[in-house]
C-alpha positions as CSV (number, residue, x, y, z in Angstrom):
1,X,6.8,41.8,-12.2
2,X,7.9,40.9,-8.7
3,X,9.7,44.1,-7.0
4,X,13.3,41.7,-6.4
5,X,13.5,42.6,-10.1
6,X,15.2,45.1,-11.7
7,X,13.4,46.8,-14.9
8,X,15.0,47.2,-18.8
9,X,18.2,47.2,-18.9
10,X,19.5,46.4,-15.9
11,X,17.4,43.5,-15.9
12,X,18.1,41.0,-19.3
13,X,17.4,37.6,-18.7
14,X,19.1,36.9,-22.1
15,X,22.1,37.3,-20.0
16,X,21.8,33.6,-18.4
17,X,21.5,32.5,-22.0
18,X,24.5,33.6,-23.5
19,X,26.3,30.2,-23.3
20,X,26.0,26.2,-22.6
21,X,27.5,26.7,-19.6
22,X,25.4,29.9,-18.3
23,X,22.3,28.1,-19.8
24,X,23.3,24.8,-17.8
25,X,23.5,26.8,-14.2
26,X,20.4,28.4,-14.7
27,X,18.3,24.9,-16.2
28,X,15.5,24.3,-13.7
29,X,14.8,21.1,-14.1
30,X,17.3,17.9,-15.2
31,X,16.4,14.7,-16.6
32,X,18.6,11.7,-16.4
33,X,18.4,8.0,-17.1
34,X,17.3,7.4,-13.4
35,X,13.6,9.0,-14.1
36,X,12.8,6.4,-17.0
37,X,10.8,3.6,-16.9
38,X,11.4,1.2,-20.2
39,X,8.4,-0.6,-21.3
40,X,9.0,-4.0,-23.2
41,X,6.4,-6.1,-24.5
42,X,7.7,-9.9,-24.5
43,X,6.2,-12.9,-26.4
44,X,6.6,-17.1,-26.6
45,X,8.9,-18.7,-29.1
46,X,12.2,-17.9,-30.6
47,X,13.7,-16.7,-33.7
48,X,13.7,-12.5,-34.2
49,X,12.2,-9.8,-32.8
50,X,8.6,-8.7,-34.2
51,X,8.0,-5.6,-35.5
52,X,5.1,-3.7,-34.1
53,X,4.0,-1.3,-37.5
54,X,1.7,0.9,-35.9
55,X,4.8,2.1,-33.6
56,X,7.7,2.2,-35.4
57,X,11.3,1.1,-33.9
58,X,8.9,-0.8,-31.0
59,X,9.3,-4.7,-31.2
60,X,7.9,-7.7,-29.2
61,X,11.0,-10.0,-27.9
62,X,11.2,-13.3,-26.7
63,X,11.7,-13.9,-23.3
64,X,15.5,-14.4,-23.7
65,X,15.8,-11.2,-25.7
66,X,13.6,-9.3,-23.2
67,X,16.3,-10.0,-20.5
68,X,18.9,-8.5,-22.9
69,X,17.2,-5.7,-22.9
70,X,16.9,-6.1,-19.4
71,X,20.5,-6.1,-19.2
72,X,20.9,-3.1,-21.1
73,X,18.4,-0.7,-19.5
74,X,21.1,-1.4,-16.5
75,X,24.1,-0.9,-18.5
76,X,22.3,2.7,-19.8
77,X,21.3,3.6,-16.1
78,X,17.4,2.7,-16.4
79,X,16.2,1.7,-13.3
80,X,13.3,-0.1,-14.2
81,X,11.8,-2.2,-17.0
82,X,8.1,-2.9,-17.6
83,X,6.7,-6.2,-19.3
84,X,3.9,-6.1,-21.2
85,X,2.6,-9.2,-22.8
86,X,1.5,-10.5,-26.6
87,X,-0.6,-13.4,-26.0
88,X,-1.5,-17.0,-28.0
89,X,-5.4,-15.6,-29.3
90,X,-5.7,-19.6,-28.0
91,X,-5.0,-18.4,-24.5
92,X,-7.4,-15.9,-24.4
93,X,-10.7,-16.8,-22.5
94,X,-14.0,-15.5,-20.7
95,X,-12.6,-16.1,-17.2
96,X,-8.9,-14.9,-18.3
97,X,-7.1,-17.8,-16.3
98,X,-3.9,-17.4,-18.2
99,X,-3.2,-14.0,-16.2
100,X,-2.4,-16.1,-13.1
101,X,-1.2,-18.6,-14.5
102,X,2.6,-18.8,-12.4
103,X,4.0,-19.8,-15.8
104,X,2.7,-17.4,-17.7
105,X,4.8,-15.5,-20.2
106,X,5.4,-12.6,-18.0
107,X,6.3,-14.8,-15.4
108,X,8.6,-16.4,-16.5
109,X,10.1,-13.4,-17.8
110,X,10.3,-11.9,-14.1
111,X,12.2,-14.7,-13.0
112,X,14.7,-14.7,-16.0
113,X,15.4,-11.4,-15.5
114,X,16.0,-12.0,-11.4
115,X,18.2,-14.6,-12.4
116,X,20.3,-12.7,-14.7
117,X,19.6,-8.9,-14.2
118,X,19.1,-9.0,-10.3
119,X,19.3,-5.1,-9.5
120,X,17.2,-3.8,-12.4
121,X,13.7,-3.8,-10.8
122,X,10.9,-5.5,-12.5
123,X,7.5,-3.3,-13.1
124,X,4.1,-5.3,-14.3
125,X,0.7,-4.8,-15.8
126,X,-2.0,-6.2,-13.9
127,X,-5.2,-5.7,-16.1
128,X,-7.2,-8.5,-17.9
129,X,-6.6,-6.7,-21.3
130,X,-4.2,-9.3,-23.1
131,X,-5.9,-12.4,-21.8
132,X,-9.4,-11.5,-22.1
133,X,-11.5,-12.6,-25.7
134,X,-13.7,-9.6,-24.6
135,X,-10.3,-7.1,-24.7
136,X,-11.1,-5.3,-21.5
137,X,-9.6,-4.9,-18.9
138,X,-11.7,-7.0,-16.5
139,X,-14.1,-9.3,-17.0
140,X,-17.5,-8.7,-19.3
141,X,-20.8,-10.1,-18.2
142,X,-23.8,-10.2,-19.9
143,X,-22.1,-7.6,-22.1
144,X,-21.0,-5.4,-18.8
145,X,-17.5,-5.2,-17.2
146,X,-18.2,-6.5,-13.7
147,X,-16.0,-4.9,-11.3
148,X,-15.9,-6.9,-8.0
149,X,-15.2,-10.5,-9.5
150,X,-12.7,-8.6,-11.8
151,X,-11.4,-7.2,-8.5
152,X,-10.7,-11.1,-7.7
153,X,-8.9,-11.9,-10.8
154,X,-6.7,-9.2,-10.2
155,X,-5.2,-10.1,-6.9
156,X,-4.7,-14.0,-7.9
157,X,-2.6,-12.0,-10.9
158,X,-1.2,-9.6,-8.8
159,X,0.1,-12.3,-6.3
160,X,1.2,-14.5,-9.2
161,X,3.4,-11.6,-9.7
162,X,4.5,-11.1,-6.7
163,X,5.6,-14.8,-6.2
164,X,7.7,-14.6,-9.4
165,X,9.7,-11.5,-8.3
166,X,8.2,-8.9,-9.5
167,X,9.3,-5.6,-7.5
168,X,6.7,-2.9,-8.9
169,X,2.9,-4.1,-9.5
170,X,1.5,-1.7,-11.9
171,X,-2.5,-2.1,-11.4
172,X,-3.7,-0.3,-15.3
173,X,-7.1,-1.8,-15.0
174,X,-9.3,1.1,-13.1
175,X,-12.0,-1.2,-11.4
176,X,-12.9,0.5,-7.9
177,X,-11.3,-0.8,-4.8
178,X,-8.6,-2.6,-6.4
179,X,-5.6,-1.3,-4.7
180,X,-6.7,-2.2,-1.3
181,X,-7.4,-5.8,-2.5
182,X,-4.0,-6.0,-3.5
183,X,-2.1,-4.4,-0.8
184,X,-3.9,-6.5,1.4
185,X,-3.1,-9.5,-0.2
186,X,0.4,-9.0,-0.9
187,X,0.5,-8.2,2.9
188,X,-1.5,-11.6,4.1
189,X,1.1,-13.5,1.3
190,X,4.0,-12.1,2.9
191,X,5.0,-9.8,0.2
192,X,5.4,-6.0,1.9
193,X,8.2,-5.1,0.2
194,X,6.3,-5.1,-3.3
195,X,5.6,-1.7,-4.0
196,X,2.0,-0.8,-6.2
197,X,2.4,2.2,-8.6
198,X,-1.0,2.6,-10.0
199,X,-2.1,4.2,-13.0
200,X,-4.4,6.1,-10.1
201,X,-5.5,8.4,-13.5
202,X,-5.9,6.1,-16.2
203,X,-8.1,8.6,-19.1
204,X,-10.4,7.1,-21.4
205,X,-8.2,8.2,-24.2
206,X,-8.2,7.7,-28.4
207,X,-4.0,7.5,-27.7
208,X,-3.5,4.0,-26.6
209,X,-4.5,2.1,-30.2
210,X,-0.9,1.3,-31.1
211,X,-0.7,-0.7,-27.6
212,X,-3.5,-2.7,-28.1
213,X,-2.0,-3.8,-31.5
214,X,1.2,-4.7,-29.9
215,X,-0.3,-7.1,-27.4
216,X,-3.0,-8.0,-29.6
217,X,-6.0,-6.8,-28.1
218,X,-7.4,-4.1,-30.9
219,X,-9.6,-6.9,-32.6
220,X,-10.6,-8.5,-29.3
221,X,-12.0,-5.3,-28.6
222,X,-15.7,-5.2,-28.0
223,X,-17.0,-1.6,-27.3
224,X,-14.8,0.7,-25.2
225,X,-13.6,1.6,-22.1
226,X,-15.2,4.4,-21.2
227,X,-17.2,2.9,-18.0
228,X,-14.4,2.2,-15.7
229,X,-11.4,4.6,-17.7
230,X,-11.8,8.6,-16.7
231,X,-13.8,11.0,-18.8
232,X,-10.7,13.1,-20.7
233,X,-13.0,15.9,-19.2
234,X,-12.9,15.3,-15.6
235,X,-9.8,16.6,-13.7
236,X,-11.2,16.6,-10.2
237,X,-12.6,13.2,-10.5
238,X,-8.9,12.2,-11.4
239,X,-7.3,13.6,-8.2
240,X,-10.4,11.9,-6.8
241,X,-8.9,8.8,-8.2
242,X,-5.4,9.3,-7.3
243,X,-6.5,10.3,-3.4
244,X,-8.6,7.2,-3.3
245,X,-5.5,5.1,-4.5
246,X,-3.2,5.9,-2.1
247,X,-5.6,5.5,0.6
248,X,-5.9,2.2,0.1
249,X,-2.0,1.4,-0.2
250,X,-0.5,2.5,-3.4
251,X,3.3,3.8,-2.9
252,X,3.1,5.5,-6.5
253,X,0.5,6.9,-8.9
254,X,0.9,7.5,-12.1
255,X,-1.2,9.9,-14.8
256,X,-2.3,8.0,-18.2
257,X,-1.3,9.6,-21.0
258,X,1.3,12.0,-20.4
259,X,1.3,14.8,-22.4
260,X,-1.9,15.7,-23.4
261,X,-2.5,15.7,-19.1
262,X,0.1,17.7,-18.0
263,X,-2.0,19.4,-16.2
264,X,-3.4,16.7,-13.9
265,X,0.3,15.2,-13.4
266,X,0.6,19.2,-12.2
267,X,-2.4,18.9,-10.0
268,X,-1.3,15.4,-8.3
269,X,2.6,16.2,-7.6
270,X,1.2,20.1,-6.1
271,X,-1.5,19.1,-4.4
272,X,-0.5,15.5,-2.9
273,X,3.3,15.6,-2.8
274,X,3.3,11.8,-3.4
275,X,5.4,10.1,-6.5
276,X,4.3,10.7,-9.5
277,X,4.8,9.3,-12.7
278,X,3.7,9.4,-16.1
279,X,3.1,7.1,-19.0
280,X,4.1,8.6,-22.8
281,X,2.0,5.8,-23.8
282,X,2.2,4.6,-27.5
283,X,0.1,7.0,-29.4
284,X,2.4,10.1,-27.9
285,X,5.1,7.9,-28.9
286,X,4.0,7.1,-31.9
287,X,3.3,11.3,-33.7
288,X,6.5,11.6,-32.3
289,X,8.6,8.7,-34.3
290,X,6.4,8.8,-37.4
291,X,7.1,12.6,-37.8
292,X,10.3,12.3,-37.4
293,X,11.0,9.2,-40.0
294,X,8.4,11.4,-42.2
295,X,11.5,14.4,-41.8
296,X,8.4,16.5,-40.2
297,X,10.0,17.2,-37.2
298,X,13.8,16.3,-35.1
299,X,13.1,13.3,-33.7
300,X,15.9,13.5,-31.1
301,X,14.9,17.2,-30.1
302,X,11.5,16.5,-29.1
303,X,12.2,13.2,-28.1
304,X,14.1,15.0,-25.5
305,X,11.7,18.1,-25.4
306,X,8.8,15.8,-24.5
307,X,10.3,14.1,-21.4
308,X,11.7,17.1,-20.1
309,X,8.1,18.2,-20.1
310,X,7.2,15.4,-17.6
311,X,9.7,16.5,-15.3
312,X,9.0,20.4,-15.3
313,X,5.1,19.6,-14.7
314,X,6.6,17.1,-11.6
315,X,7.3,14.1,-13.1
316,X,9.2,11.7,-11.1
317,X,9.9,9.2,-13.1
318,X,8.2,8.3,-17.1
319,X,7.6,5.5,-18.9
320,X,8.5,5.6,-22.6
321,X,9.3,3.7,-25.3
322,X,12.1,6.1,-26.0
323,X,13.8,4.9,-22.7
324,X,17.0,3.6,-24.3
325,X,17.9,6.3,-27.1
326,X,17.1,9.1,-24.1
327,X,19.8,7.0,-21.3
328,X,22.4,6.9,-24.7
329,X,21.6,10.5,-25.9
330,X,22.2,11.5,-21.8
331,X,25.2,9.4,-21.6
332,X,26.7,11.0,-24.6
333,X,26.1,14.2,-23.9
């Protein structure tokens, strides 16, 4: 024990938990709806929202509907809303066209939401994922995931983006040199001001099955992901990853999954003092909610436990489907 301290009994650090108020001068770190990141997977048609079952309380919305929500991730504080897309199997192809297609379904979304949410800003997925028959995340050649021409596909998406006003381009794919493809074509396409928070440490990880089912790529799925995603195992090659990342132009990075990788989201905010974020990605979402509708756990308590986890290991900011209850549970204190 440092020397500054005082030993038993003059020292009791029970002391500074005698009360809300003592507890609430001594807290370390704060969370508040500014640090969440609301991801919202959006879809054609009308009519009601769609259940997704493998994640319960998560729906896909129509484009309307997804600026409601929109709207109400500003109302609650949120800063920022993330559209991920369920996609027509029909529109899935080899070359994945439909992912820079300007009137895509995500597109059009980005512009709906300008239009009638201007100050909430608009995060995107650029990976191949939804649109590809293959499932991955770039493009699959004679049964291998080619990573320059993927590279390619990526910045027409990423500048399809761009041009509908999106203000955060979320690169999720992991193919090498993609980040300094983009930032130098949103640059050349006179888009500067878009920033790029890349999921810098995406893992190879057995938690991300519930997202593939709510945008419809777990049965396009043809292997795995394990060439171009990190090895759970590897933590150096991660802040490898990250260092590489912002070398070539990303503003952000971002650790994928959350929880299960403190440690790295530890590693990148210590050891590169750059934003970092994380992703509570659907699997970590999905324990959580199914326990608590199973009356295993209090859903609200580690709701709340889990994102104030993020932020003591150096979170800036998380994405999670919890976003809305977390900004009303804040609000309400």
């Amino acid at each position: 024990m440092p020397a500054s301290y005082a030993p038993f009994p003059l020292s009791r650090p029970r002391r500074m938990r005698q009360s809300p108020a003592l507890r609430a001068l001594s807290g370390e770190t704060r969370l508040s709806a500014s640090d969440l990141i609301w991801p919202v997977f959006v879809r054609e048609g009308d009519g009601p929202d769609q259940d997704v079952p493998s994640m319960p309380g998560v729906v896909r919305r129509s484009v309307p509907r997804v600026v409601e929500a929109a709207a109400e991730a500003a109302e609650l504080g949120i800063p920022a809303i993330c559209l991920f897309p369920y996609v027509d199997p029909a529109l899935k192809t080899e070359d994945c066209a439909e992912a820079w297609n300007p009137e895509n379904t995500v597109n059009r979304t980005i512009r709906a939401i300008k239009a009638q949410v201007p100050d909430i800003a608009v995060m995107t997925d650029v990976a191949l994922d939804p649109y590809n028959i293959n499932g991955h995340d770039g493009l699959v050649r004679g049964g291998e995931v080619v990573n320059d021409p993927s590279v390619e596909c990526l910045v027409k998406m990423t500048l399809a983006q761009a041009e509908a006003g999106a203000d955060i381009i979320g690169p999720s794919d992991m193919m090498d040199g993609r980040i300094g493809a983009m930032r130098g074509a949103l640059e050349a396409g006179g888009h500067q001001n878009v920033t790029i928070l890349s999921y810098a440490a995406k893992f190879a990880s057995a938690y991300y099955g519930p997202f593939r089912d709510a945008v419809g790529a777990s049965g396009a799925l043809t292997g795995d992901k394990k060439t171009y995603q990190i090895d759970p195992a590897n933590g150096d090659e991660a802040i490898r990853c990250v260092q590489r990342d912002l070398a070539e132009g990303a503003d952000m990075v971002m650790v994928k999954p959350g929880m299960p990788y403190l440690d790295i989201i530890r590693r990148v905010k210590a050891e590169l003092a750059v934003p970092t974020y994380a992703y509570q990605v659907s699997g970590e979402y999905a324990m959580i909610e199914g326990a608590a509708r199973n009356g295993w756990v209090d859903g609200d308590a580690v709701m709340m436990e889990s994102l104030m986890s993020f932020r003591r290991a150096g979170c800036d900011g998380v994405l999670s489907y919890f976003a809305p209850r977390v900004a009303a549970r804040l609000r309400a204190g």
